[in-house]
TIKOLPA-880954 format. One record per residue (C-alpha): residue number from 1; x, y, z. Coordinates in steps of 0.5 Angstrom, whole numbers, padded with zeros to 4 digits. Layout:
BEGIN
<NUM,<X,Y,Z>> ...
***
This chain:
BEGIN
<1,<-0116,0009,0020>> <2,<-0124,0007,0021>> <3,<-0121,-0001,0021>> <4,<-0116,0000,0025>> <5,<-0120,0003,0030>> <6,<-0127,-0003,0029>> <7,<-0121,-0008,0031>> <8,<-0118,-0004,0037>> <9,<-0126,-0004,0039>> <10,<-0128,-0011,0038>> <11,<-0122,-0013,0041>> <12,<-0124,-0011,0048>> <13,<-0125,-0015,0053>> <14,<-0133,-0019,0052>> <15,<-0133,-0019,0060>> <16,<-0134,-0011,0061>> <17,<-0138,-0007,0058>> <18,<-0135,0000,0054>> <19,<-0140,0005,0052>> <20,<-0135,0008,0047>> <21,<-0136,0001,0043>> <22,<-0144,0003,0042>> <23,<-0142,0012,0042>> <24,<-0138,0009,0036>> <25,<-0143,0004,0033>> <26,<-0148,0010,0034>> <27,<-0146,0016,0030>> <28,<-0142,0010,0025>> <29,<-0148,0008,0022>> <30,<-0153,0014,0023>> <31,<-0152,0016,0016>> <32,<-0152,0010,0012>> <33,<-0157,0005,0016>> <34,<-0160,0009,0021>> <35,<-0165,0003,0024>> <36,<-0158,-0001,0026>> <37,<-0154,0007,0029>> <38,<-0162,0006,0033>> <39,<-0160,-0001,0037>> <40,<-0152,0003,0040>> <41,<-0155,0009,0041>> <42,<-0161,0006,0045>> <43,<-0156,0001,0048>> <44,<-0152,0007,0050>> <45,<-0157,0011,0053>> <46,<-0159,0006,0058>> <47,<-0152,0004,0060>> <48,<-0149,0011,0059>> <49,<-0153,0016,0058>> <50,<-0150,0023,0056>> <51,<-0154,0030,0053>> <52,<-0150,0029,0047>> <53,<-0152,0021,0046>> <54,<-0159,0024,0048>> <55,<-0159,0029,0042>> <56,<-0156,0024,0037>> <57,<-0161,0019,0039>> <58,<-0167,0025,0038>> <59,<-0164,0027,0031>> <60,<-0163,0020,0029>> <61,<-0172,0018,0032>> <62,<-0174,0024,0028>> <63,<-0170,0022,0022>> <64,<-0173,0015,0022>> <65,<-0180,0018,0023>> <66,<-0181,0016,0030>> <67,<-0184,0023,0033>> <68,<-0187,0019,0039>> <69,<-0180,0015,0041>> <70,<-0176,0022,0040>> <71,<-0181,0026,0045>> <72,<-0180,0021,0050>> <73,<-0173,0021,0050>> <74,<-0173,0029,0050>> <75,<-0178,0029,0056>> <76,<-0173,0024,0059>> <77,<-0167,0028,0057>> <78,<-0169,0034,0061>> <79,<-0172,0030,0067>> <80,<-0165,0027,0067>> <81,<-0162,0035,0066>> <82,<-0165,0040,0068>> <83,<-0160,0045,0068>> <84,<-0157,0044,0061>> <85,<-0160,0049,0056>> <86,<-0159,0043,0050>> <87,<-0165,0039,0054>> <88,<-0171,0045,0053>> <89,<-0169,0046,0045>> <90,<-0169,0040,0044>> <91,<-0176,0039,0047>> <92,<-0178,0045,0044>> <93,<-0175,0042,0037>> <94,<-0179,0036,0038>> <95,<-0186,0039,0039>> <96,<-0185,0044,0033>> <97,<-0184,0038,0029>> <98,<-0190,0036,0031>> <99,<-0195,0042,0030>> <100,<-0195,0042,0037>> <101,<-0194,0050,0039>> <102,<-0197,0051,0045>> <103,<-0192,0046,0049>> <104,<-0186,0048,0045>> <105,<-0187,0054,0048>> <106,<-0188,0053,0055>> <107,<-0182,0048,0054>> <108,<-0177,0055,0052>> <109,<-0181,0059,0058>> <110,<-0179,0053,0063>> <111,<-0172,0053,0060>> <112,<-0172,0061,0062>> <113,<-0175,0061,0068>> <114,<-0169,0056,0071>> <115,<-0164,0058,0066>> <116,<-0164,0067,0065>> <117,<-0157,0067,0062>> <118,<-0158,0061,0057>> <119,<-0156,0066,0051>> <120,<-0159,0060,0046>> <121,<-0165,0060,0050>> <122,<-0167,0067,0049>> <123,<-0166,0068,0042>> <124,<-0171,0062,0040>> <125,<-0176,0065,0046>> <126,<-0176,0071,0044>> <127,<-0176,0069,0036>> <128,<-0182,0065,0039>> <129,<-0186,0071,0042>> <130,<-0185,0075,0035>> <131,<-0188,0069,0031>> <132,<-0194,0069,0035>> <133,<-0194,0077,0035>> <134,<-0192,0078,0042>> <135,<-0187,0083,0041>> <136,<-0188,0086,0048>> <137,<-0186,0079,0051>> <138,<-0181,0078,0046>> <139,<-0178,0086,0047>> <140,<-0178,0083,0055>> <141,<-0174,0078,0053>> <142,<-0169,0080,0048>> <143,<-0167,0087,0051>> <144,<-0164,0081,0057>> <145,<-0160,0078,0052>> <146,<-0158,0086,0050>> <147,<-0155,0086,0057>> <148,<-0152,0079,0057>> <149,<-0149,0080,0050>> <150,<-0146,0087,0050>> <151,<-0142,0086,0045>> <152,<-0147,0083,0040>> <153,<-0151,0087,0035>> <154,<-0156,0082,0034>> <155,<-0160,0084,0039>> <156,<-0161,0091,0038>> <157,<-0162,0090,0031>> <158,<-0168,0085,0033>> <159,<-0171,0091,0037>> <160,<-0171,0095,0032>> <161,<-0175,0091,0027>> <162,<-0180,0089,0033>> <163,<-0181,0097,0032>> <164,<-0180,0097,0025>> <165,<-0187,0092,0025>> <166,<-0190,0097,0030>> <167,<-0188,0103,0025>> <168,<-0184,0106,0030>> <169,<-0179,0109,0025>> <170,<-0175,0113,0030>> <171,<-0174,0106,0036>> <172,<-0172,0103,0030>> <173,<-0167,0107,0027>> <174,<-0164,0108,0034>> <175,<-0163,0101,0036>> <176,<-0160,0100,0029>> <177,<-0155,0105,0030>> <178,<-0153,0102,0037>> <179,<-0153,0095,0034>> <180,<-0147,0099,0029>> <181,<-0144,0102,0034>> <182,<-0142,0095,0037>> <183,<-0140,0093,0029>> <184,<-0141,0098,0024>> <185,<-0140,0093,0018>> <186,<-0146,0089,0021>> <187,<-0149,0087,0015>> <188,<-0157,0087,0017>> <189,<-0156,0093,0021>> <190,<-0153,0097,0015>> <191,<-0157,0094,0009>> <192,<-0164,0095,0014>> <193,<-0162,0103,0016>> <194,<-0161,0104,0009>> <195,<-0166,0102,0006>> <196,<-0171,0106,0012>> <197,<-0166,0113,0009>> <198,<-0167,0111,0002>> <199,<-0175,0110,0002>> <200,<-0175,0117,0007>> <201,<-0171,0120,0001>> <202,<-0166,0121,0005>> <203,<-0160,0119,0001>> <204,<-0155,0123,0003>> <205,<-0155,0119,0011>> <206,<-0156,0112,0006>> <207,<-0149,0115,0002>> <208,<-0145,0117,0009>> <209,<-0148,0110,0012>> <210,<-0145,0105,0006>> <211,<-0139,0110,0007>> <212,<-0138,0109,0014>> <213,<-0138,0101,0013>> <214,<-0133,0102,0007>> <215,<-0128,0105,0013>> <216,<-0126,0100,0016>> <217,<-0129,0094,0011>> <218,<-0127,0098,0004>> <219,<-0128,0091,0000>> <220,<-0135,0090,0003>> <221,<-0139,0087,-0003>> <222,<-0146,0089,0000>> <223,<-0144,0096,0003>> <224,<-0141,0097,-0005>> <225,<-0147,0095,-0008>> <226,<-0151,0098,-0004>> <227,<-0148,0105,-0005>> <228,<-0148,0103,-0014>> <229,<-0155,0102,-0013>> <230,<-0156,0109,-0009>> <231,<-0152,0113,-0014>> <232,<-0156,0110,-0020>> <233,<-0163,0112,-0016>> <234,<-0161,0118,-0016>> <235,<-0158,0119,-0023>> <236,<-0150,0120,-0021>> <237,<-0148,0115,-0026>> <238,<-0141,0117,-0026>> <239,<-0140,0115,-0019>> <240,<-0144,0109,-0020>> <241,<-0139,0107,-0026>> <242,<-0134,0108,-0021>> <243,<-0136,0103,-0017>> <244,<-0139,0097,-0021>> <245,<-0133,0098,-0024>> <246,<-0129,0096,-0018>> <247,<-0133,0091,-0016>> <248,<-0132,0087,-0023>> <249,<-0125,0088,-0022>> <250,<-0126,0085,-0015>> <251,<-0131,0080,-0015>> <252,<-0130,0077,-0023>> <253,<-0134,0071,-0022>> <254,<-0140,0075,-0021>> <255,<-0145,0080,-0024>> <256,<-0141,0086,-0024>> <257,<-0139,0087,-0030>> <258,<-0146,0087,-0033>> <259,<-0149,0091,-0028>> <260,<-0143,0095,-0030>> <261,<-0145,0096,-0038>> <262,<-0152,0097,-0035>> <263,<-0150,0104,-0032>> <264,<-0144,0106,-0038>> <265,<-0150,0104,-0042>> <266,<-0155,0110,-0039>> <267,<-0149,0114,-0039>> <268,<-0150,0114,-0047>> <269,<-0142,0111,-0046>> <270,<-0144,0105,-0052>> <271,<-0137,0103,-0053>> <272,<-0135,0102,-0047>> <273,<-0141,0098,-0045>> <274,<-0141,0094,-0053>> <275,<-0134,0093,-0051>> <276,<-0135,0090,-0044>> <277,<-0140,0086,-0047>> <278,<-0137,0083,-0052>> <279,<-0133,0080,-0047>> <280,<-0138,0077,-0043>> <281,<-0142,0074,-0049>> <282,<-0136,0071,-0052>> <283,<-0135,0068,-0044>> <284,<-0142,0067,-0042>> <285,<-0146,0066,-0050>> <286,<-0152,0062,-0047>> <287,<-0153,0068,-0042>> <288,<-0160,0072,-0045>> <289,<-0159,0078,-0042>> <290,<-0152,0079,-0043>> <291,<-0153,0076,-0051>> <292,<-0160,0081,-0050>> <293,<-0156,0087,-0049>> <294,<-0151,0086,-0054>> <295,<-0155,0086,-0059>> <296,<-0158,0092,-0056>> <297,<-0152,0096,-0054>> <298,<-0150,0094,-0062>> <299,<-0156,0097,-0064>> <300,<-0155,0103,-0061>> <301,<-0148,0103,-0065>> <302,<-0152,0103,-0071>> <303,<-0148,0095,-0071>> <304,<-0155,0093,-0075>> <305,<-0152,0087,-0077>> <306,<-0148,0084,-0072>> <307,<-0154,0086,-0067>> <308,<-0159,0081,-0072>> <309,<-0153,0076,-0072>> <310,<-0153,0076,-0064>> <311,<-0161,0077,-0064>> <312,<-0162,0070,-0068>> <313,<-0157,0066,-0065>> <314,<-0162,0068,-0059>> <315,<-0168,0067,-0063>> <316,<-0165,0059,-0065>> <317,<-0163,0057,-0058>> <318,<-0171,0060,-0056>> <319,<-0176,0061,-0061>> <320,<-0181,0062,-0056>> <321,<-0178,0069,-0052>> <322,<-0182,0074,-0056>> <323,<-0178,0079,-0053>> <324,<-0172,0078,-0058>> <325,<-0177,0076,-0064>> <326,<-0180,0084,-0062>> <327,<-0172,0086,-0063>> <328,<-0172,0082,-0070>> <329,<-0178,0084,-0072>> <330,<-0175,0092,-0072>> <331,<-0169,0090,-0075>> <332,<-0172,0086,-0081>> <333,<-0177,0092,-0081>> <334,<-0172,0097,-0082>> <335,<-0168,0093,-0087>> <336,<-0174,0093,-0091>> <337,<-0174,0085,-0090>> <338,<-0181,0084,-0090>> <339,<-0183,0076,-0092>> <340,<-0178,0076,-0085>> <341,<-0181,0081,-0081>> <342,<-0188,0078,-0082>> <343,<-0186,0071,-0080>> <344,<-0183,0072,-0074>> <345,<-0189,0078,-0072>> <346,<-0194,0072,-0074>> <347,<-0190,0067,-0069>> <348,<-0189,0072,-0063>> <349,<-0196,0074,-0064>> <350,<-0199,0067,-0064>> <351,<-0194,0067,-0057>> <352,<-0197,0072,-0054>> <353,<-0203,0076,-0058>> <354,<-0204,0081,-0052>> <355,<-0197,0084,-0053>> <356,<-0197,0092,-0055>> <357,<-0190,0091,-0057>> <358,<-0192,0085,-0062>> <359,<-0198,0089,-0065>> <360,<-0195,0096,-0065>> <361,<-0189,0093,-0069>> <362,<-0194,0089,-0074>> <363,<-0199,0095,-0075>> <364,<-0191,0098,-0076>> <365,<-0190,0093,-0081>> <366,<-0196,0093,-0084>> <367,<-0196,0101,-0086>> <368,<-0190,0100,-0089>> <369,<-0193,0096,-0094>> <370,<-0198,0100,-0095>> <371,<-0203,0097,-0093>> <372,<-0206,0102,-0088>> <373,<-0212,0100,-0086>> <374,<-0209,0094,-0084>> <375,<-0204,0097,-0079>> <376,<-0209,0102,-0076>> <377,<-0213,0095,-0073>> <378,<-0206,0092,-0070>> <379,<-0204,0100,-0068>> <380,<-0211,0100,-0064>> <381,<-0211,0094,-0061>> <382,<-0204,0095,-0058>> <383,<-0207,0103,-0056>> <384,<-0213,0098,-0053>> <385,<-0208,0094,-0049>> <386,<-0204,0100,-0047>> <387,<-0207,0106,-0047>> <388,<-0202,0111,-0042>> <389,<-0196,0109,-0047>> <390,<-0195,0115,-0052>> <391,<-0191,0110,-0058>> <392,<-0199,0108,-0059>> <393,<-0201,0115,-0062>> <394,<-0195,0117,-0065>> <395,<-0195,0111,-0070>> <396,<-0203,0112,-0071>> <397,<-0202,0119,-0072>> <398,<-0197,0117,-0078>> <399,<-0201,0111,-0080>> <400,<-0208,0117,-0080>> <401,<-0203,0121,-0085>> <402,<-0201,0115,-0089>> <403,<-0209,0115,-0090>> <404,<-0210,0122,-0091>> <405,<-0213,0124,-0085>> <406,<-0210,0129,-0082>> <407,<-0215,0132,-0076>> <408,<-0213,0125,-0073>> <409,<-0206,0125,-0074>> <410,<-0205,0131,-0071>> <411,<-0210,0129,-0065>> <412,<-0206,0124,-0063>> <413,<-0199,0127,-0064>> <414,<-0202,0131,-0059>> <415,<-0205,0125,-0055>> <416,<-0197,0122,-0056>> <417,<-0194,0129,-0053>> <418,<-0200,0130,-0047>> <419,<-0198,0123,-0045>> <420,<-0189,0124,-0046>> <421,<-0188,0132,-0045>> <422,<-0183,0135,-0048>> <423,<-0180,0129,-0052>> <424,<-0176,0133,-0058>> <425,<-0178,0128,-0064>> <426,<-0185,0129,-0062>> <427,<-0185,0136,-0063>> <428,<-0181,0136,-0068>> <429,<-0185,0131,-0072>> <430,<-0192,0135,-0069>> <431,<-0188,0141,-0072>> <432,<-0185,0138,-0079>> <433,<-0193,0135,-0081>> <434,<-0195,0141,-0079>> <435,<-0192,0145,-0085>> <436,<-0193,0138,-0090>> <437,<-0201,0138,-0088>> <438,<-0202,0146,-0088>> <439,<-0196,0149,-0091>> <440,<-0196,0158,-0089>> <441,<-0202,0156,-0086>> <442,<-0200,0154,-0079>> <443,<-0193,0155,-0080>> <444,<-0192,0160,-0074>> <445,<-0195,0153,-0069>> <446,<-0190,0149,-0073>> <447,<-0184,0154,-0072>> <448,<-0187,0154,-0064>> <449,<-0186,0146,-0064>> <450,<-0180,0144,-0068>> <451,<-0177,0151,-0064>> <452,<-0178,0148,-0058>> <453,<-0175,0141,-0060>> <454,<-0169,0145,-0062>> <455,<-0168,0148,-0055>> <456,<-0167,0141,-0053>> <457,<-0163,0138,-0057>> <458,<-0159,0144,-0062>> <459,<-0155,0140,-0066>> <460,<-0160,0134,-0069>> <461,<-0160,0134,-0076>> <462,<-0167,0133,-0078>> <463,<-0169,0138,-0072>> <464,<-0165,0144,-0077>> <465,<-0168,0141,-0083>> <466,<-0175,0143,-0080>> <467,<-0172,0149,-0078>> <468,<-0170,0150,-0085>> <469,<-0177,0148,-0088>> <470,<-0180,0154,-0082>> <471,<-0176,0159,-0086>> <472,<-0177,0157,-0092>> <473,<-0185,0157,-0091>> <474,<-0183,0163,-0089>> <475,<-0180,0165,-0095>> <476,<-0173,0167,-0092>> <477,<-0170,0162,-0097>> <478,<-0163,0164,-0095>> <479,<-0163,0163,-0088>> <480,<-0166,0156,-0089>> <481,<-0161,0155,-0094>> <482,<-0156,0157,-0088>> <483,<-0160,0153,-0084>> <484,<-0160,0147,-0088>> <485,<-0152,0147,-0089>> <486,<-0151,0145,-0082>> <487,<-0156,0139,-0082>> <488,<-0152,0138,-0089>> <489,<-0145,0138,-0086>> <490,<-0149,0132,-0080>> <491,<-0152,0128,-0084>> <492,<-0151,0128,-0092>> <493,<-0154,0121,-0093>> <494,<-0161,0123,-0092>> <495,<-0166,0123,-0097>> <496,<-0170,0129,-0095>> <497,<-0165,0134,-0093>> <498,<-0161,0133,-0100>> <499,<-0169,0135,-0104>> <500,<-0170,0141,-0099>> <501,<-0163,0143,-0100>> <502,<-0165,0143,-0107>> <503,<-0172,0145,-0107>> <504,<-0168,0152,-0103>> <505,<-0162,0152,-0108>> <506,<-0167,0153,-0114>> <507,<-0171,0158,-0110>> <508,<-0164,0162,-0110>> <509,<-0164,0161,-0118>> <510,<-0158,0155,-0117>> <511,<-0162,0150,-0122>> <512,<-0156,0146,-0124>> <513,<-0153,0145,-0117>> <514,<-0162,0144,-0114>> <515,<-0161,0137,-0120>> <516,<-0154,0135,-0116>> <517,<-0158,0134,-0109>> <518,<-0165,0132,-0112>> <519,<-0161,0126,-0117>> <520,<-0157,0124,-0109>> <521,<-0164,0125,-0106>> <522,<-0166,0119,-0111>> <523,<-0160,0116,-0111>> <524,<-0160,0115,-0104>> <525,<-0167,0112,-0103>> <526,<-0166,0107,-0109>> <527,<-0160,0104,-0104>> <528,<-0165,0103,-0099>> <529,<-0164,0110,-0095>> <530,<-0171,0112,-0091>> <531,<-0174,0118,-0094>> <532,<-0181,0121,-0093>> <533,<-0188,0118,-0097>> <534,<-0189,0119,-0103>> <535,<-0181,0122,-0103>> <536,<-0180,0118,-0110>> <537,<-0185,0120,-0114>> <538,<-0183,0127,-0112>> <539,<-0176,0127,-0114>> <540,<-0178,0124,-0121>> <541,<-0183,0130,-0123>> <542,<-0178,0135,-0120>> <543,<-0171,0131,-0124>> <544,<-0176,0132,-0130>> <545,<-0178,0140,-0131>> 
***
């Protein structure tokens, strides 16, 4: 088509000149030979000029970096059409190219006072005045474009932005609900007023605007984000799995899904959100938050093993991000694969020496092995780095009580609660201590904690165990053995609750069925389960008598 239209023009008649042969040629070559579009457009210019032909040849001037020539074309365009508002935007175009502010300023000014209507005019002018902190002159200007665009929101959304920058906040709101009475979904409206009611705190009008756009746009994605991000602020995350689950199904190529595991998630709903992320890490495996969060959801599904093969195809990928090594390091710790432990502690550390997470779990690690001394050093310099975190005492006090030094345990388990009231495995470990460290001595503070922790979460099994061992302290063996009972029934694979199980039968006279619980206790922590320090040695003594 382009040659057939080249040979009609080359065929014209030499003797008379044809403008459309150089507007042809003009805007044929712009893109790929500029200098040669140059020669048509200024011939065409001067034989044949036009606003459109004078705006290509400007465009084309300031392309090839001729400023000067292309503001003497703009000064001759408006010379040549002062009633065409193309000609003092592109003047105006041409000085802020050239840092020359004053002057493309005045030509919007000139372009206004002779022509009051020009809709294109009054946006750039009063976008002009906001830039140089005129907001009086720009409120002038763009409540004129309010008259002369009736049906636009745009002007009464930049009012409400000018008073929102005076701190307006009342004109602010009232020019945002008038550029939303023109159209309700108009997305900078909506999304500005409800972040105003949000930072009020006023949710509920935040909730009944996203609403209201939802009426008559029920797909919008924003006013649909919004109103999920709106009840995952104010912890309605029933409301909120609604919405991001609709958002997935209607927008699948994007984040939603995700966002969607994150609220199921929160809501404790881990095989929902496992389920949902395994989908998106078989469809998106490089991905490392979805990666990082499977591995996260699996291990809160006590899917330790399948958590550790997510975290160190992540860690291969990029042995660098020290927060899959921190993940790793907790697994290896807890499956007591120290050698590994230590590798990739030391290699994460390397990486960021100023991490709490990374001495936390080193000196964790190194309490473990029992080198205790060397942990507190480590645990000190992360309480050091971050001393308004709880997590830091509670693993001192538990170092302080591998080494014998209970004041200080119990001071900074107090510390760890100061800093994190009320949390129940706190007060349960405060109270449980207690009784190991003092035995009937304090027991009335340890059943006050480990009561307390109870009230929170009544059917944890380690909470009723330190019951059990209140009651025991107290002598009642038969109402700890009622109590131990029920934490049995939970969880008949701990260690601790099998030997105080028979700690309390053989006070009850029950030898034989005491030996059944203390050879499961042993048993149980030759396999690898977790028992108490020093839990061993003790189950050896009482196996012999």
């Amino acid at each position: 088509m382009i040659l057939i239209l080249l040979l009609v023009l080359l065929s014209l008649p030499s003797f008379a000149y044809n403008p459309y042969t150089d507007y042809f040629f003009c805007r044929y070559f712009q893109q790929e030979n500029p200098k040669k579009a140059e020669t048509y457009c200024i011939r065409a210019l001067e034989r044949s000029p036009t606003p459109t032909l004078f705006v290509d040849t400007i465009r084309l001037e300031l392309l090839l970096k001729r400023k000067e020539k292309a503001l003497e074309l703009a000064k001759r365009m408006k010379h040549l059409y002062p009633k065409e508002q193309a000609s003092y935007l592109t003047l105006h175009s041409v000085y802020s190219l050239m840092g020359q502010k004053d002057k493309a300023l005045s030509a919007l000014e000139e372009g206004y006072r002779l022509l009051p209507k020009s809709k294109e005019i009054m946006l750039f002018l009063a976008d002009e005045y906001l830039r140089s902190g005129e907001n009086k002159k720009a409120k002038a200007v763009i409540e004129n474009l309010a008259k002369e665009s009736p049906d636009n929101p745009l002007p009464y959304y930049m009012l409400a932005r000018i008073y929102l920058s005076e701190g307006n906040k009342e004109l602010a709101i009232h020019y945002l609900e008038k550029s939303l009475q023109i159209k309700s979904s108009f997305e900078a409206g909506f999304i500005t007023l409800g972040s105003i009611y949000e930072e009020s705190g006023e949710y509920t009008k935040a909730e009944q605007l996203y609403k209201d756009v939802l009426k008559t746009s029920p797909d919008n994605k924003v006013a649909l984000e919004r109103l999920a991000n709106l009840y995952v602020l104010t912890n309605r995350l029933e409301e909120a799995q609604d919405i991001y689950e609709r958002l997935a199904r209607l927008y699948p190529e994007e984040n939603y899904a995700y966002q969607y595991a994150l609220v199921l998630i929160r809501s404790s709903k881990y095989d929902k959100a496992e389920k949902i992320l395994s989908e998106l890490y078989s469809k998106y495996p490089d991905n490392l938050e979805v990666a990082y969060t499977y591995g996260l959801v699996l291990e809160m599904e006590k899917k330790t093993d399948l958590a550790r093969q997510v975290y160190e195809r992540l860690y291969k990928k990029d042995p660098t991000n020290t927060k899959v090594i921190e993940r790793l390091a907790g697994i290896y710790i807890d499956a007591k694969d120290y050698q590994k432990a230590h590798e990739i502690l030391k290699k994460g550390l390397s990486l960021d020496p100023k991490s709490y997470q990374l001495n936390l779990l080193m000196g964790s690690l190194l309490n473990e092995e029992g080198k205790s001394e060397q942990a507190l050093s480590y645990v000190n310099t992360a309480i050091n780095l971050n001393a308004k975190d709880y997590r830091g005492y509670f693993l001192r006090a538990i170092v302080y009580d591998k080494l014998g030094q209970v004041i200080s345990a119990e001071a900074d388990l107090k510390k760890a609660l100061e800093l994190n009231p009320g949390d129940p495995e706190l007060l349960n470990h405060l109270g449980y201590s207690l009784l190991l460290w003092y035995g009937p001595a304090r027991v009335k503070d340890a059943e006050k904690f480990i009561l307390e922790a109870l009230s929170k979460d009544k059917d944890n099994p380690a909470y009723m165990d330190s019951y059990a061992w209140v009651l025991y302290y107290k002598e009642d063996y038969k109402g700890a053995y009622e109590w131990l009972k029920k934490a049995y029934e939970k969880e008949k694979e701990d260690p601790v609750i099998n030997e105080h199980m028979g700690d309390v039968l053989l006070k009850l006279g029950r030898k034989e069925d005491a030996k059944r619980y203390y050879e499961k206790a042993m048993e149980l922590i030759k396999a690898g389960k977790r028992g108490e320090p020093g839990q061993e040695e003790r189950l050896r003594e009482k196996l012999k008598d």
